[in-house]
N, C-alpha and C positions, 0 to 999 in steps of 0.2 A: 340828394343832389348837393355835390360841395358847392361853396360860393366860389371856388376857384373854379371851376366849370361854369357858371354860370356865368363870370365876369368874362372867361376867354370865350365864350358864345356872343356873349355883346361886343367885343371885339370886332367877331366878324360881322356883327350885326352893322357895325360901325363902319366898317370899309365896306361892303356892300350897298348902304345905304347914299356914302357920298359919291361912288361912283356912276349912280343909278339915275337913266334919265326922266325913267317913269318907277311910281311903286303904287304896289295896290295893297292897303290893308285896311283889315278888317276882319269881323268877330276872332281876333286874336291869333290870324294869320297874315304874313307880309310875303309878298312877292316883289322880288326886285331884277328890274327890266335896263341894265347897262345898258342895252341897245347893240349889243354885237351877238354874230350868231352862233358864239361858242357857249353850248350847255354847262359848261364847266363855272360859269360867272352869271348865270342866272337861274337863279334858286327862288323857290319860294318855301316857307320854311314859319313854323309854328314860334310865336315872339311872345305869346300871353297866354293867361286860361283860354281857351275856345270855346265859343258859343254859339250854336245853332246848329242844324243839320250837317254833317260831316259831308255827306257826297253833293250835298246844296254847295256849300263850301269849295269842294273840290273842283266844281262846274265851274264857279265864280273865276276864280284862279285857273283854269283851263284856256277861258275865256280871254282873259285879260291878257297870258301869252301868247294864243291865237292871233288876235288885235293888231299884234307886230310880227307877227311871223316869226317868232324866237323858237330855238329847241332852249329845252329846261328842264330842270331836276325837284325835284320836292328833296329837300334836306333833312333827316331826322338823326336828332340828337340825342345823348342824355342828359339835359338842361329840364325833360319835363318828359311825365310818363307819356307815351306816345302812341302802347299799343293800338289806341282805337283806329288813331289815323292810318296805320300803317294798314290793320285789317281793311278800314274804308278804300285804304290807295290800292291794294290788292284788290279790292271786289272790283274795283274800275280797270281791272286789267293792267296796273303798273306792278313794275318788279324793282325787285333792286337792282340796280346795274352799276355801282360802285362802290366801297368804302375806305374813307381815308385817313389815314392815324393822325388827331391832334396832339402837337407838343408843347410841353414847357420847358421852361429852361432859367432857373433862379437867379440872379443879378446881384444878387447879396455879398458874396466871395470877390474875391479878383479875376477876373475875365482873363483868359490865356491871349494874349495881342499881340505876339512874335509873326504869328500869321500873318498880319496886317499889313507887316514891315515888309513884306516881301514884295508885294503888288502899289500899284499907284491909283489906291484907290479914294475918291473923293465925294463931295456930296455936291448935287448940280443943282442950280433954281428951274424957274418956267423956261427960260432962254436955252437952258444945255437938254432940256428932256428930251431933242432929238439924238442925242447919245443915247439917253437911256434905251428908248425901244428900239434902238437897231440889234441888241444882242435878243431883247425880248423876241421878238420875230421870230429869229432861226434860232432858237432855245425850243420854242415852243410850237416851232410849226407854224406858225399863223401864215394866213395870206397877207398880203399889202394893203390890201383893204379893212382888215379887222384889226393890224395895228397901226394902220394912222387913229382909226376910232377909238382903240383904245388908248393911246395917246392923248386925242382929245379928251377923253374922258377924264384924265388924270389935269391935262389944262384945266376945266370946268371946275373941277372937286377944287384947286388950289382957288380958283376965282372964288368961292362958295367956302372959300375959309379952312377947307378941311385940313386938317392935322397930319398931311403925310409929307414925310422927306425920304429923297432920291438917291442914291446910291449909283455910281458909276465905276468900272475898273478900268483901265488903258493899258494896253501895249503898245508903247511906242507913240501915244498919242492915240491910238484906235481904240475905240470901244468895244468890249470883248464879254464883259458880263455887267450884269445890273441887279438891284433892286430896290424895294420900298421897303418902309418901314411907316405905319400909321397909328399916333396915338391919340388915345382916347381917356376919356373921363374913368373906363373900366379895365383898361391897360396898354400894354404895348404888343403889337402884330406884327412879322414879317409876311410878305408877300412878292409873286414876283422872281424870286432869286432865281436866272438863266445866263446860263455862259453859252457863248458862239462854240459849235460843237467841235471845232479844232482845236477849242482850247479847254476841256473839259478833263474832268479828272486831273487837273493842275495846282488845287486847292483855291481857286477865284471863288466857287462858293463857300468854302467856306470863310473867305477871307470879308467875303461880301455880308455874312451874317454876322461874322462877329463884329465890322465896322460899325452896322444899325444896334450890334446890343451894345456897343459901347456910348454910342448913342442915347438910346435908354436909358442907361444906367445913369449916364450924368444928369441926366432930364429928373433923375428920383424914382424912376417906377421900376418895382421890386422883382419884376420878371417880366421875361419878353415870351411870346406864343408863335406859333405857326401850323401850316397845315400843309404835310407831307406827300410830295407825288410818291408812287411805287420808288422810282430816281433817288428820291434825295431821304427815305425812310433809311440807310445806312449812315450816310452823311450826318445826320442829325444826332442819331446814336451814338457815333462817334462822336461828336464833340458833346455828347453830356446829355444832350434832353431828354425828357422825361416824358411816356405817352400818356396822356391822361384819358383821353377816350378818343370813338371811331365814330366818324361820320357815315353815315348811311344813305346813298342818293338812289332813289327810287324815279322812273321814268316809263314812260308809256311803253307797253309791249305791242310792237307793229306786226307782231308774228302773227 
């Protein structure tokens, strides 16, 4: 395992965890409970050696998203050997039911910024974040319901000190695409990046990534990271990044 995997795993370790309103860990696994009912943001997921019975373990963590009524994913990485769990998550009837390419993307060189000039794109405090998730919403499908929450979620993490800044684009004064960017002691993460679907394929995302790695880069951290829907694994390609590995999301077979 590189240390550059390992540090872009804490990363997300990092953004999961300030989002999160409940987390359960223990013998060297963490589960974290945003509190919204999108499986795609609540994962639980191996953080240390593990220790004790793997399907004891498994129950534990079963449990704890029951509790809230969340759907959820067990995450596995290549941050640490993982066959066992994957075999224990198999004996308990989960499968895989996802995997998604993480990237990097080096900061060291000069960043291509002519994109940037094109769009009116700016960074917003707590006050403007209701720009921000109006594009999130219809980016992403959400209901009205799961992103006011995740809106407040992002309220909460900024009260709790966390380390993320906002990203907004405008046409015309409208807000038309958005994202984060959150840094940490282990590096720099985008997340987030969704343009309003009229205006997609315009270059706003990418205009929106490159604004948070210029970002970055004046902040001193030597690469920016992210993690690719099916969508934007082109995208990323295109402008330079580099896959370093693949997430594996494993979830209970209702069959």
């Amino acid at each position: 395992m590189s240390n550059l995997i390992q540090a872009v795993h804490k990363t997300q370790e990092y953004f999961l965890m300030s989002l999160s309103k409940d987390i359960y860990e223990e013998n060297g696994v963490t589960a974290f409970a945003p509190g919204i009912g999108d499986p795609n943001i609540n994962f639980a997921m191996q953080t240390s050696k593990i220790e004790g019975d793997l399907d004891k373990i498994i129950q534990n963590v079963e449990k704890f998203y029951d509790g809230f009524h969340l759907s959820w994913g067990w995450m596995i990485n290549p941050s640490r050997d993982q066959a066992a769990l994957k075999a224990a998550l198999e004996k308990r009837g989960y499968k895989l039911t996802g995997s998604y390419p993480v990237f990097t993307f080096s900061l060291k060189p000069p960043l291509p910024l002519d994109d940037i000039k094109k769009f009116d794109v700016k960074e917003v405090g707590k006050k403007e974040l209701k720009d921000w998730i109006l594009p999130q919403q219809d980016a992403f499908q959400a209901t009205e319901a799961d992103a006011l929450n995740y809106l407040n979620m992002h309220e909460i993490a900024l009260q709790k000190k966390a380390n993320f800044r906002h990203f907004v684009a405008y046409n015309d004064g409208v807000p038309v695409s958005a994202g984060t960017l959150s840094l940490s002691a282990h590096g720099a993460r985008i997340d987030d990046i969704g343009t309003e679907p009229d205006f997609q394929r315009k270059g706003l995302g990418t205009a929106l990534t490159l604004y948070a790695m210029r970002v970055a880069k004046e902040l001193g951290y030597p690469w920016v990271c992210l993690e690719a829907s099916d969508k934007g694994v082109l995208l990323y390609k295109s402008m330079g990044f580099k896959q370093i590995y693949q997430n594996e999301i494993y979830g209970r077979n209702e069959a």
